[in-house]
Residue frames as qw, qx, qy, qz and C-alpha x, y, z in Angstrom:
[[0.457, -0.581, 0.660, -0.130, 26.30, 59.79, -35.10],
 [0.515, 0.359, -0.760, -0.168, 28.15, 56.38, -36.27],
 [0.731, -0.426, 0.393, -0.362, 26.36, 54.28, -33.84],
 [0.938, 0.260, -0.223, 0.052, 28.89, 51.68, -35.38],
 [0.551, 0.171, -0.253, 0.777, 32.09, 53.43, -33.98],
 [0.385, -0.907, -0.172, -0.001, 31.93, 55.50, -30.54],
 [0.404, 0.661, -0.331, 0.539, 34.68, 57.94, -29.60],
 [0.501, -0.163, -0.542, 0.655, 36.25, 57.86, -26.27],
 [0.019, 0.003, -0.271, 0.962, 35.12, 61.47, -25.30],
 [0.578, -0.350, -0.397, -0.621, 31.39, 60.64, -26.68],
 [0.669, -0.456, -0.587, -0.006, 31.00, 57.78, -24.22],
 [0.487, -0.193, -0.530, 0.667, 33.04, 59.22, -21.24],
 [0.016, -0.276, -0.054, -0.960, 30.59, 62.40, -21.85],
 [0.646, -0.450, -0.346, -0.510, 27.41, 60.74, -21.51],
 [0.635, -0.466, -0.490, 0.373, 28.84, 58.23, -18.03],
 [0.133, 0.011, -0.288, 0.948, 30.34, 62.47, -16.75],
 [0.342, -0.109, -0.088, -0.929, 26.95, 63.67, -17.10],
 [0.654, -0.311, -0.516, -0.458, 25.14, 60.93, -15.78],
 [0.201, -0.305, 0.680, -0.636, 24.41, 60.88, -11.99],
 [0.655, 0.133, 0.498, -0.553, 20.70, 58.82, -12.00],
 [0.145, 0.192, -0.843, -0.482, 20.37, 55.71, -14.24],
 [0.799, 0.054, 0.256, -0.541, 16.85, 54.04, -15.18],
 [0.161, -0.328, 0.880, 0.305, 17.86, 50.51, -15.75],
 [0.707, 0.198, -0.002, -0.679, 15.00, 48.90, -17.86],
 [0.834, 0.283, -0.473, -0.006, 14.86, 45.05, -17.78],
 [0.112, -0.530, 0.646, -0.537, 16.80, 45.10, -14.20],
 [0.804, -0.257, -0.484, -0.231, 16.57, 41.85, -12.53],
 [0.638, -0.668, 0.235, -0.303, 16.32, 40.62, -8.86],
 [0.962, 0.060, -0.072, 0.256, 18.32, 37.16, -10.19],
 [0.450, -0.761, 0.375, 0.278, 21.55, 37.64, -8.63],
 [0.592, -0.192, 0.623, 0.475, 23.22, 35.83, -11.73],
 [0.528, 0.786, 0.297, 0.124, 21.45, 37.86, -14.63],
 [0.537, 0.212, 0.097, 0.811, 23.85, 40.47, -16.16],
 [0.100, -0.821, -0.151, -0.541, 21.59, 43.42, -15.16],
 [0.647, -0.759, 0.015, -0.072, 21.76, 42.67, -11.63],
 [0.817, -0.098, 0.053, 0.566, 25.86, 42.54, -12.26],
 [0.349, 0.434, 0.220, 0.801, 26.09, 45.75, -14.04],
 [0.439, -0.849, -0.188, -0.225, 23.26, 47.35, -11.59],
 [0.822, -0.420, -0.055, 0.381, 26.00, 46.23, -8.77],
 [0.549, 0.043, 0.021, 0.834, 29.31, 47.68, -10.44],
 [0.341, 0.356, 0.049, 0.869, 27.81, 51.05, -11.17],
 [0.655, -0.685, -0.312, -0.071, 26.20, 51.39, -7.65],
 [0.781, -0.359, 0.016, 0.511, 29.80, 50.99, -6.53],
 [0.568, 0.121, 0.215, 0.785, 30.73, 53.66, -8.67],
 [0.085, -0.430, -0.371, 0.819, 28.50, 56.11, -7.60],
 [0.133, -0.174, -0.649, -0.728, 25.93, 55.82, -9.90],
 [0.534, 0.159, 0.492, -0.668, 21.95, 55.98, -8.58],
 [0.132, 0.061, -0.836, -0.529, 20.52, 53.03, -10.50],
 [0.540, 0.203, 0.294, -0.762, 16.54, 52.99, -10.48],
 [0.165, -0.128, 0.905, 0.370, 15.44, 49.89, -11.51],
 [0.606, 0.285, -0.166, -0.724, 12.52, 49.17, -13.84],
 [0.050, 0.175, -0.983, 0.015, 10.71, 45.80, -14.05],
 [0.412, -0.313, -0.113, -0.848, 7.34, 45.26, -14.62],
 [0.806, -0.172, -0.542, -0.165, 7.41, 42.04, -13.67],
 [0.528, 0.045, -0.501, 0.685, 9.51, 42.82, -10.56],
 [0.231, -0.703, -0.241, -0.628, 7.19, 45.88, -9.65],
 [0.605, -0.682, 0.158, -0.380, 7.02, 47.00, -5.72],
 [0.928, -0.287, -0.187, 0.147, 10.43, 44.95, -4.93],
 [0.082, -0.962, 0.245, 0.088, 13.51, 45.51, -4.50],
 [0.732, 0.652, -0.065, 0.189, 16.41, 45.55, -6.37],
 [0.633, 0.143, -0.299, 0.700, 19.89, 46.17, -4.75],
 [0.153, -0.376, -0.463, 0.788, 18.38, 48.40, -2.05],
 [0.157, 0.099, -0.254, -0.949, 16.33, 50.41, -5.07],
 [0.615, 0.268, 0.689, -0.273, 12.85, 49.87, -5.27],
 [0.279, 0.104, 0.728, 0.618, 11.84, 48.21, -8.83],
 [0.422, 0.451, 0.256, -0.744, 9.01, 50.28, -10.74],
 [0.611, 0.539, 0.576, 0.071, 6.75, 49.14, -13.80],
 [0.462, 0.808, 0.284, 0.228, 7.45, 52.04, -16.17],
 [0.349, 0.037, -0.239, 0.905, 10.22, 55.02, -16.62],
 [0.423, -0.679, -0.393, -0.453, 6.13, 57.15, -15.90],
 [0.707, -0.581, -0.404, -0.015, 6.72, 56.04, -12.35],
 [0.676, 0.210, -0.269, 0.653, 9.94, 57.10, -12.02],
 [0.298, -0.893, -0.264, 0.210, 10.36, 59.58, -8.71],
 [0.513, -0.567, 0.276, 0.582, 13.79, 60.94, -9.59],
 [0.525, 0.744, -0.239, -0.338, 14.70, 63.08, -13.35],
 [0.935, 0.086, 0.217, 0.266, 16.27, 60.11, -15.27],
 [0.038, -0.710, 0.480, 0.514, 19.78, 61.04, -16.92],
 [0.098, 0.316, -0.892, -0.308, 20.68, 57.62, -18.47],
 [0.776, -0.129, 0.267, -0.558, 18.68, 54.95, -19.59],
 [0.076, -0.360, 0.922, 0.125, 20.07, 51.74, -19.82],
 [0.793, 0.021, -0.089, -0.602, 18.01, 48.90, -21.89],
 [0.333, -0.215, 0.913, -0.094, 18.21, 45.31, -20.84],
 [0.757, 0.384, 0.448, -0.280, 15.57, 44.23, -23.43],
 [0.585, 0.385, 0.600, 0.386, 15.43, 43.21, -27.17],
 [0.322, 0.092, 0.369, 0.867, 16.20, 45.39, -29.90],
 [0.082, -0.449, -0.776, -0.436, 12.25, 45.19, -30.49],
 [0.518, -0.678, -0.467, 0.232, 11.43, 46.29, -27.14],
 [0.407, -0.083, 0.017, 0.909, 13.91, 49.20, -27.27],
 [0.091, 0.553, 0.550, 0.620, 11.70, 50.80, -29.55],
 [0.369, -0.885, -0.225, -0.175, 8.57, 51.94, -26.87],
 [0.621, -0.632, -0.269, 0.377, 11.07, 52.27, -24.29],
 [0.504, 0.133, 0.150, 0.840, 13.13, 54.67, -26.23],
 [0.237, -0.661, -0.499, -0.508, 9.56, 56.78, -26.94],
 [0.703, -0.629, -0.304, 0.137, 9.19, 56.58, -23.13],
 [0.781, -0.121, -0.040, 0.612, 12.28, 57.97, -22.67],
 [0.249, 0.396, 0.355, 0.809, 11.92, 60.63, -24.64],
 [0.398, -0.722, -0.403, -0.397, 8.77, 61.61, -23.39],
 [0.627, -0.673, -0.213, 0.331, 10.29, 61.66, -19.28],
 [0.066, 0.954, -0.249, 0.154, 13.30, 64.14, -20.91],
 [0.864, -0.293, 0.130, 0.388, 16.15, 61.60, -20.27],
 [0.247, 0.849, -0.312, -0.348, 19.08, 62.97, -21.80],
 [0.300, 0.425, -0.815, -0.255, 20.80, 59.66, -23.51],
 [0.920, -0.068, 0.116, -0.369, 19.22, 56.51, -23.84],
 [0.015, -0.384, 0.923, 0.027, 22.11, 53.03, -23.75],
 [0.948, 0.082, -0.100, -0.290, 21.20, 49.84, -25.47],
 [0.687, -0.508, 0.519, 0.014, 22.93, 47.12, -23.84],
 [0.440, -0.130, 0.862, 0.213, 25.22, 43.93, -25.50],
 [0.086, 0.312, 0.853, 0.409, 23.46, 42.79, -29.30],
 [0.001, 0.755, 0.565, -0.332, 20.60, 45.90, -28.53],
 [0.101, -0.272, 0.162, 0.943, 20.45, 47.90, -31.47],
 [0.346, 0.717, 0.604, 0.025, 17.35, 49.71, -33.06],
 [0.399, 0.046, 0.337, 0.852, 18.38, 52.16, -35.53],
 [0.071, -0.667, -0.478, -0.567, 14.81, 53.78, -35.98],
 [0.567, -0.664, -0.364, 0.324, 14.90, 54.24, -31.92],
 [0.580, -0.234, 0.066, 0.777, 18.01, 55.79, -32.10],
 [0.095, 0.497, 0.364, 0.782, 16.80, 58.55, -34.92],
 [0.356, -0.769, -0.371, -0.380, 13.99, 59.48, -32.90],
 [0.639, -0.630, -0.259, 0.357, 15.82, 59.87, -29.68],
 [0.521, -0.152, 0.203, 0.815, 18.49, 62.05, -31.42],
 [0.030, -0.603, -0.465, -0.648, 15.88, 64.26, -33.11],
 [0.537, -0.780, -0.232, -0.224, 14.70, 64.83, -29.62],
 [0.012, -0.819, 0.425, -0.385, 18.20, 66.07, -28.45],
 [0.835, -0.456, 0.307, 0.000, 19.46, 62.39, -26.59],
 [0.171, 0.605, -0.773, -0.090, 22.64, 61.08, -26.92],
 [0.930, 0.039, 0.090, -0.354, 22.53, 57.76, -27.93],
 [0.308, -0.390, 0.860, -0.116, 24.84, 54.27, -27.09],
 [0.879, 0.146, -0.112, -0.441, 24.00, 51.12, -28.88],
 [0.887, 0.266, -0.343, 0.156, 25.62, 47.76, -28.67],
 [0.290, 0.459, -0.527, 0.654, 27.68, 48.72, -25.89],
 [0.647, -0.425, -0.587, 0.236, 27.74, 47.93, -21.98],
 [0.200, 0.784, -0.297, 0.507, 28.56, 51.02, -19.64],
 [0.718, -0.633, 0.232, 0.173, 29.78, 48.88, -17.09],
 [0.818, 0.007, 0.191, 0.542, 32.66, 47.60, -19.40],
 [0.496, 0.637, 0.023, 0.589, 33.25, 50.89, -21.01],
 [0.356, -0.860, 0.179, -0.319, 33.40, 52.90, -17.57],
 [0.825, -0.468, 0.227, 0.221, 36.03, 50.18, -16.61],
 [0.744, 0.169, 0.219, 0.609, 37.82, 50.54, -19.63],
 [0.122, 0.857, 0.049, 0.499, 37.58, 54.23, -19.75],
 [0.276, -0.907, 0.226, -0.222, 39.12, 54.37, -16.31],
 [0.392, 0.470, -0.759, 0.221, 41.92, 51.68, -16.50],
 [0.773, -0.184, 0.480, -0.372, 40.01, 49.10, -14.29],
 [0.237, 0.153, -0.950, -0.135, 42.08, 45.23, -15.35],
 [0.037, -0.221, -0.960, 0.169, 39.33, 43.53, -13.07],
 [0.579, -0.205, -0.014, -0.789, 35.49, 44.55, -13.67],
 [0.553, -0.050, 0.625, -0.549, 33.43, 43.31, -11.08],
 [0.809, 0.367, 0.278, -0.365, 31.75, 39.93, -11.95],
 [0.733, 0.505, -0.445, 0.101, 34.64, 38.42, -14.44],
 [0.449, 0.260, -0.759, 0.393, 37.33, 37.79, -11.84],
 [0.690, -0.350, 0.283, -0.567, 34.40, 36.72, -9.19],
 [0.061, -0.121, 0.969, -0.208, 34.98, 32.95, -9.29],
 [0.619, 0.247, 0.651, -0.363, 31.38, 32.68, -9.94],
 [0.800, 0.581, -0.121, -0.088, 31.64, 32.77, -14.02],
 [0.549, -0.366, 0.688, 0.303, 34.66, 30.15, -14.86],
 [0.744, 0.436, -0.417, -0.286, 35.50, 28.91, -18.52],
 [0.148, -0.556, 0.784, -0.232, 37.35, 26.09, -16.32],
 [0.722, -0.121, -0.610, -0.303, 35.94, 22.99, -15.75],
 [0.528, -0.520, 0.530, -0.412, 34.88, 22.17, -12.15],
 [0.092, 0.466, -0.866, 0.153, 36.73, 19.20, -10.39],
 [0.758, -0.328, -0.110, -0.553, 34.27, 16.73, -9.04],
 [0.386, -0.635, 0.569, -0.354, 34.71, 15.30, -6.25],
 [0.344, 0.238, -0.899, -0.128, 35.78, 11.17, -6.09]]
């Protein structure tokens, strides 16, 4: 795979065939990008199972957060990484090991050695790439959730006299 150039039908295969997402790196911060992306593909009928070690035994947009994808009660389809390239790495391994079937590095998340190994072991693999935006753009969504919120602005606020 060109993990430089994705075809339309690749990605829209892996988001058809995914019903249960492990999000790794999922925060509780309402203003992080996980906990935006958790949100949209909740809304889209997505089961999103967050992962957090530091977040462990809370909760997460009604989901509770677990330490590991180990803990996980539910067969993972997707995993989605919210960490560093570096960090990809184990979590890919992990992955592997639970039988996901594709593994999605988020935004600037790409580990090329991950990726080998995960594809050797039959996963489809997503690098550099968001699947909230591409599920919006794959289904002709102008507003994704969290851009026309009014809470990110390139504007300058008015202050008051």
């Amino acid at each position: 795979m060109n993990h430089d150039i994705y075809p339309n039908q690749y990605i829209r295969g892996i988001l058809d065939d995914t019903k249960v997402i492990a999000m790794v790196g999922a925060s509780p911060n309402w203003n992080r990008p996980s906990f935006f992306v958790m949100k949209y593909l909740q809304a889209k009928g997505f089961r999103v199972l967050p992962v957090n070690p530091g977040a462990e035994g809370q909760e997460i947009l009604g989901e509770k957060v677990y330490a590991s994808l180990r803990q996980l009660p539910d067969k993972i389809d997707l995993v989605d990484i919210f960490r560093n390239s570096e960090a990809a790495g184990p979590i890919t391994d992990e992955a592997i090991q639970i039988n996901a079937k594709a593994i999605w590095m988020q935004l600037t998340v790409r580990n090329d050695a991950a990726a080998s190994r995960a594809e050797a072991a039959g996963l489809k693999v997503v690098m550099n790439r968001c699947p909230k935006i591409e599920f919006a753009r794959l289904n002709g969504e102008i507003g994704w959730s969290g851009v026309n919120s009014g809470v990110i602005s390139a504007k300058r606020r008015k202050l008051p006299l």
